[in-house]
C-alpha positions as CSV (number, residue, x, y, z in Angstrom):
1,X,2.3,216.8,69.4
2,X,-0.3,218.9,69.0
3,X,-2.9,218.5,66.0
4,X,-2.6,221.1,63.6
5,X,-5.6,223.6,63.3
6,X,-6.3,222.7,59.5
7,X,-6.4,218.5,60.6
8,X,-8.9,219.3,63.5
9,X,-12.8,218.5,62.9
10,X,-16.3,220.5,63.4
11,X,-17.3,218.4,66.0
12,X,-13.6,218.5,68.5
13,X,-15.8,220.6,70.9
14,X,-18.4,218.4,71.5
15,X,-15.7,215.2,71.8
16,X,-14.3,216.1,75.3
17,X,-11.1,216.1,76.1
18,X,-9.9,214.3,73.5
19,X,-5.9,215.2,74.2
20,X,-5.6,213.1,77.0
21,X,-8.1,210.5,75.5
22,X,-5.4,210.3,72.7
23,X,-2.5,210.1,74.5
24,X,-4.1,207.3,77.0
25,X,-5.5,205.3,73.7
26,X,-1.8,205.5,72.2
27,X,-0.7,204.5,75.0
28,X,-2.9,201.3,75.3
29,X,-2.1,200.8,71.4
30,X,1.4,201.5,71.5
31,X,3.7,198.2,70.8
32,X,5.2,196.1,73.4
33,X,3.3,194.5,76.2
34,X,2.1,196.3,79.6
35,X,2.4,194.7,82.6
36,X,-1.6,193.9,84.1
37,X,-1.8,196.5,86.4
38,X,-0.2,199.6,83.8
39,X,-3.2,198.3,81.3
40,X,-6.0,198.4,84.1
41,X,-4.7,201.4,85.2
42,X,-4.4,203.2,81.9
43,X,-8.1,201.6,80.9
44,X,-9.6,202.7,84.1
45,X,-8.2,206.6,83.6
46,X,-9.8,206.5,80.2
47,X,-12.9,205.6,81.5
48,X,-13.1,208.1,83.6
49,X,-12.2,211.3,81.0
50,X,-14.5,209.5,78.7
51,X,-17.2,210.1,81.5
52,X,-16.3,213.4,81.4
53,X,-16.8,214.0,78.0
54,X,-20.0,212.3,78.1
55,X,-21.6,214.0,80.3
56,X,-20.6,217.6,78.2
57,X,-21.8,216.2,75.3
58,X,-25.5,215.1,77.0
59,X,-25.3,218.8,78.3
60,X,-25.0,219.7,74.2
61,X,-27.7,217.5,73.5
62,X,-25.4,215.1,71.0
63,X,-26.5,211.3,71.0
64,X,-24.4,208.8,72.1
65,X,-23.5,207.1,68.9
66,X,-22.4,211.1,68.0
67,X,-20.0,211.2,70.6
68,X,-18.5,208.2,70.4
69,X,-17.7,208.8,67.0
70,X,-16.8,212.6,67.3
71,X,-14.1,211.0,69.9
72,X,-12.8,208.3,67.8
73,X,-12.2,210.7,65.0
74,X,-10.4,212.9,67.2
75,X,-7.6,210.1,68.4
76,X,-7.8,208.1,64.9
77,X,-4.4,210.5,64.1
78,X,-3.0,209.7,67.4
79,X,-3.3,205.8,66.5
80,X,0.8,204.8,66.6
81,X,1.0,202.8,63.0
82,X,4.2,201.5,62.0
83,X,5.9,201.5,58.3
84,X,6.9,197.7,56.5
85,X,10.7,198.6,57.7
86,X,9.1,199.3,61.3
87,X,6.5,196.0,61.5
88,X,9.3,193.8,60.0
89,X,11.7,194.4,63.1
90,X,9.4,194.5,65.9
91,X,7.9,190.8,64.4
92,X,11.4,188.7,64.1
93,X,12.2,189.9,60.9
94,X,9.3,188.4,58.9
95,X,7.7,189.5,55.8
96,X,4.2,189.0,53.8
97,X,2.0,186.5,54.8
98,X,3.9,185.6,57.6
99,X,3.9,189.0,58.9
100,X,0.7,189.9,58.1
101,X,-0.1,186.6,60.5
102,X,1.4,187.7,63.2
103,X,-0.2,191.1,63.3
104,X,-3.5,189.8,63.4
105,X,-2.2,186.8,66.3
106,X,-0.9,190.1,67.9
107,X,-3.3,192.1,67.7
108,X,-6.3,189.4,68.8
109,X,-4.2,188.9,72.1
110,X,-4.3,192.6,72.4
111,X,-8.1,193.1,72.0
112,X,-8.2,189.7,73.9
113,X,-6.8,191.1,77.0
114,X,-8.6,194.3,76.9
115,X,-11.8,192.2,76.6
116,X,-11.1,190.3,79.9
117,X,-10.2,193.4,81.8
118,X,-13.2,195.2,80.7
119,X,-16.0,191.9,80.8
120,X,-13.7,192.1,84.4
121,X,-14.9,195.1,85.8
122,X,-18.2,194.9,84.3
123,X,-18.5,191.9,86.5
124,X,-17.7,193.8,89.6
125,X,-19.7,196.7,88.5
126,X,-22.5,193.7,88.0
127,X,-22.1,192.3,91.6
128,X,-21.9,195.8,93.4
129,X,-25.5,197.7,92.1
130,X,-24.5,201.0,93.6
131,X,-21.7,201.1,91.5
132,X,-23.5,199.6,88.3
133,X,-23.8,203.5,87.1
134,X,-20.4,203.8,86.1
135,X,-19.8,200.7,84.1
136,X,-20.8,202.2,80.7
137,X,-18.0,204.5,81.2
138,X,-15.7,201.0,81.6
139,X,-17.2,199.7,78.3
140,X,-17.1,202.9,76.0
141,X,-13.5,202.5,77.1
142,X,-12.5,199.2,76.1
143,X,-15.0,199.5,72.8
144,X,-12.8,202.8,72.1
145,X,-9.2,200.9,72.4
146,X,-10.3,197.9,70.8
147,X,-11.2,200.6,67.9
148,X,-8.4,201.6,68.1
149,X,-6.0,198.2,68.2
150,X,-7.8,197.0,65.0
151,X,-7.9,200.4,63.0
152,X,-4.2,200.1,63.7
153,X,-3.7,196.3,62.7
154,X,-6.1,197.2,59.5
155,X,-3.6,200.4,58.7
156,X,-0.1,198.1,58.9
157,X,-1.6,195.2,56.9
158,X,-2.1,197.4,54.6
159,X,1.7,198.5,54.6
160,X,2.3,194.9,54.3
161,X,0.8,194.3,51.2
162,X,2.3,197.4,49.9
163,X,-1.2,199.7,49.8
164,X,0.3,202.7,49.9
165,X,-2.5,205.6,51.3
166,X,-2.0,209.1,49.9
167,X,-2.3,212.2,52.4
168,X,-1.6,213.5,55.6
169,X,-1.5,211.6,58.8
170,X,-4.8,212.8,59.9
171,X,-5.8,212.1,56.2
172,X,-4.6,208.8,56.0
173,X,-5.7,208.1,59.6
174,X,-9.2,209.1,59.4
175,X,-9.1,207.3,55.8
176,X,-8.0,203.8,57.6
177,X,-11.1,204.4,60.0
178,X,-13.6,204.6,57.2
179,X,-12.4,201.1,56.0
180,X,-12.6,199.6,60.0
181,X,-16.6,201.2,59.8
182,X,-16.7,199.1,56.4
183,X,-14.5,196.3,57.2
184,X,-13.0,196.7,54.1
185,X,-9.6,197.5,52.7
186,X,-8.6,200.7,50.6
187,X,-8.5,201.1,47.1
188,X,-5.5,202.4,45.8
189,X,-6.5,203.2,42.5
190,X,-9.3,205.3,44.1
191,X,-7.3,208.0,45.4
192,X,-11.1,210.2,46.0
193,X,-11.6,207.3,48.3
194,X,-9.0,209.2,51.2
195,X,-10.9,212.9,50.5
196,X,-14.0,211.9,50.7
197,X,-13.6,209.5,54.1
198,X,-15.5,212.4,55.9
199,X,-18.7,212.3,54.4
200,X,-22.3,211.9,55.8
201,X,-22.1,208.1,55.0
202,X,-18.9,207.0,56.4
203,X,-19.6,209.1,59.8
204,X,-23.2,207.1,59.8
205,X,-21.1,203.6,59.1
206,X,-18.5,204.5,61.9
207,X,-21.5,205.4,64.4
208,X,-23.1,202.3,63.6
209,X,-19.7,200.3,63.9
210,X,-18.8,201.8,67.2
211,X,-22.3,201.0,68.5
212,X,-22.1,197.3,67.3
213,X,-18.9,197.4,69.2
214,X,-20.2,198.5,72.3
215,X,-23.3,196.2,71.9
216,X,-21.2,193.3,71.9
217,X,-19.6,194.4,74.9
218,X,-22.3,194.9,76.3
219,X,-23.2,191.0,76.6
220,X,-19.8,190.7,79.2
221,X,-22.1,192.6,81.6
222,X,-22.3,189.5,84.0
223,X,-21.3,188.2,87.6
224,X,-18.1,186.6,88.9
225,X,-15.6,185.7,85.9
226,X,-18.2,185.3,82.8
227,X,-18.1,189.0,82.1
228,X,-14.0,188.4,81.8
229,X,-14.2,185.3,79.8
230,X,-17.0,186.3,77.3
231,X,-15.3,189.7,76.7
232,X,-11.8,188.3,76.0
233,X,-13.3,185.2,73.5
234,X,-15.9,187.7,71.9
235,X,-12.9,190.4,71.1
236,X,-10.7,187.5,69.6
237,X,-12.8,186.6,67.5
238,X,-14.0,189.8,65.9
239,X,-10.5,190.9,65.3
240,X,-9.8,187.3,63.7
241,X,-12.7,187.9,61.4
242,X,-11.5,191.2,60.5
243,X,-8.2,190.3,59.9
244,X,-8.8,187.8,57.9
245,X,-11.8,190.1,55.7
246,X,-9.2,192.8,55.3
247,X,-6.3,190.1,53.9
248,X,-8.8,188.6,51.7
249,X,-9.7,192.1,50.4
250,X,-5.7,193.5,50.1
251,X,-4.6,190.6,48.1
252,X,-7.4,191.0,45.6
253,X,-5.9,194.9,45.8
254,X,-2.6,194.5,45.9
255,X,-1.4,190.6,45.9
256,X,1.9,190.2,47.4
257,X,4.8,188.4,45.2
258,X,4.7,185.0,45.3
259,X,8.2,183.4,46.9
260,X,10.6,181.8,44.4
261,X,10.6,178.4,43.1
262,X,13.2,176.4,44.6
263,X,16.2,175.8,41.8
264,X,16.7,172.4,40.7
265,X,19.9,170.1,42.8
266,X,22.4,169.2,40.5
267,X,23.6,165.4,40.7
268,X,19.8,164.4,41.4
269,X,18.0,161.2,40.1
270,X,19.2,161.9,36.4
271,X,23.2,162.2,37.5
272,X,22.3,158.7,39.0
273,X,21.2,157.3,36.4
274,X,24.1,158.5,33.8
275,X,26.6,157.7,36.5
């Protein structure tokens, strides 16, 4: 669907073709599993309109860091997030911490596997030098979809521990991608917090984030299998950590309801003992 005109940001022009960027990254983020080759494919395609887009923006003069957040903004609303009703059926039919558990298992097996195949094709990239010029674009992707996978998994915590976000979806998307730049959760009793997600200092703390992101890929540049290996354990573990600052922050926020005390057994040692 297309984003309405009001939702749409200054910098759209200088992001590239961010429809099909959207559409690939939901793709990629959507649940369910895709088979190997579907993923590779999908990541590979993104790569190369990302390419694209980078080259018009060096034409524009725009940094790097710039672009790469003028293009997550742009597919932040195109993110699939799921409601509590939504999460609870897709995962078994569990609920609170549980849940919340296996999203973050979940989604560390996503950013996992989009790791390996990146730190994978870095490695080839790495043992063929006159293809090493278009490995960046293979990285950007995968730093882009792994974004993505934990601005998602940061949004549906927060369903699960009932932090409601006010707004639109664009709203309430780019809001959700403020808190990945901070690695913190979202206030609910700051309800400013959603309006002013745009300003001068989140878009400098989601440039900065992105670029860590793409730093740490970065190190998977290597020969043979490391590139796959290190990429895969690297993503696993960033995600972890962010899971488990963003839990520590929601309950703090908004702690769920603890689960009932178990009633007593009737006939237990005391009926014994009168018996």
């Amino acid at each position: 669907m297309a984003e309405p005109e009001k939702d749409r940001q200054p910098d759209d022009e200088v992001a590239g073709p961010d429809r099909e960027v959207g559409e690939l990254v939901g793709r990629l983020t959507a649940p369910g599993e895709l088979e190997p080759a579907e993923r590779r494919r999908l990541l590979g395609r993104l790569a190369q309109r990302l390419s694209e887009g980078a080259k018009r923006a060096r034409a524009t003069g725009a940094g790097r860091g710039r672009w790469l957040a003028d293009v997550f903004l742009n597919i932040a609303p195109r993110i699939p997030i799921r409601d509590l009703h939504t999460l609870s059926e897709h995962h078994h039919g569990l609920t609170g911490e549980e849940l919340a558990d296996d999203l973050v298992r979940t989604a560390q097996k996503a950013t996992m596997t989009v790791g390996a195949i990146g730190g994978a094709l870095a490695a080839a990239e790495f043992a063929a030098p006159p293809l090493l010029l278009s490995a960046p674009a293979q990285l950007v992707a995968e730093t882009i979809v792994v974004a993505a996978i934990e601005v998602k998994l940061l949004a549906e915590l927060h369903e699960v521990y009932g932090v409601h976000v006010q707004g639109s979806g664009a709203q309430r998307a780019i809001a959700f991608t403020a808190a990945w730049a901070r690695q913190r959760g979202i206030d609910p009793l700051a309800p400013a917090s959603v309006s002013l997600a745009l300003g001068a200092a989140t878009k400098t703390a989601l440039r900065n984030r992105l670029m860590r992101t793409l730093g740490r890929h970065l190190s998977t540049f290597g020969p043979f299998l490391t590139g796959a290996i290190a990429g895969g354990a690297l993503n696993r573990m960033a995600t972890k950590k962010l899971g488990e600052a963003i839990r520590a922050d929601l309950r703090i926020k908004a702690p769920l309801p603890e689960a009932p005390a178990p009633k007593p057994v009737r006939g237990g040692a005391r009926g014994e003992l009168e018996g």
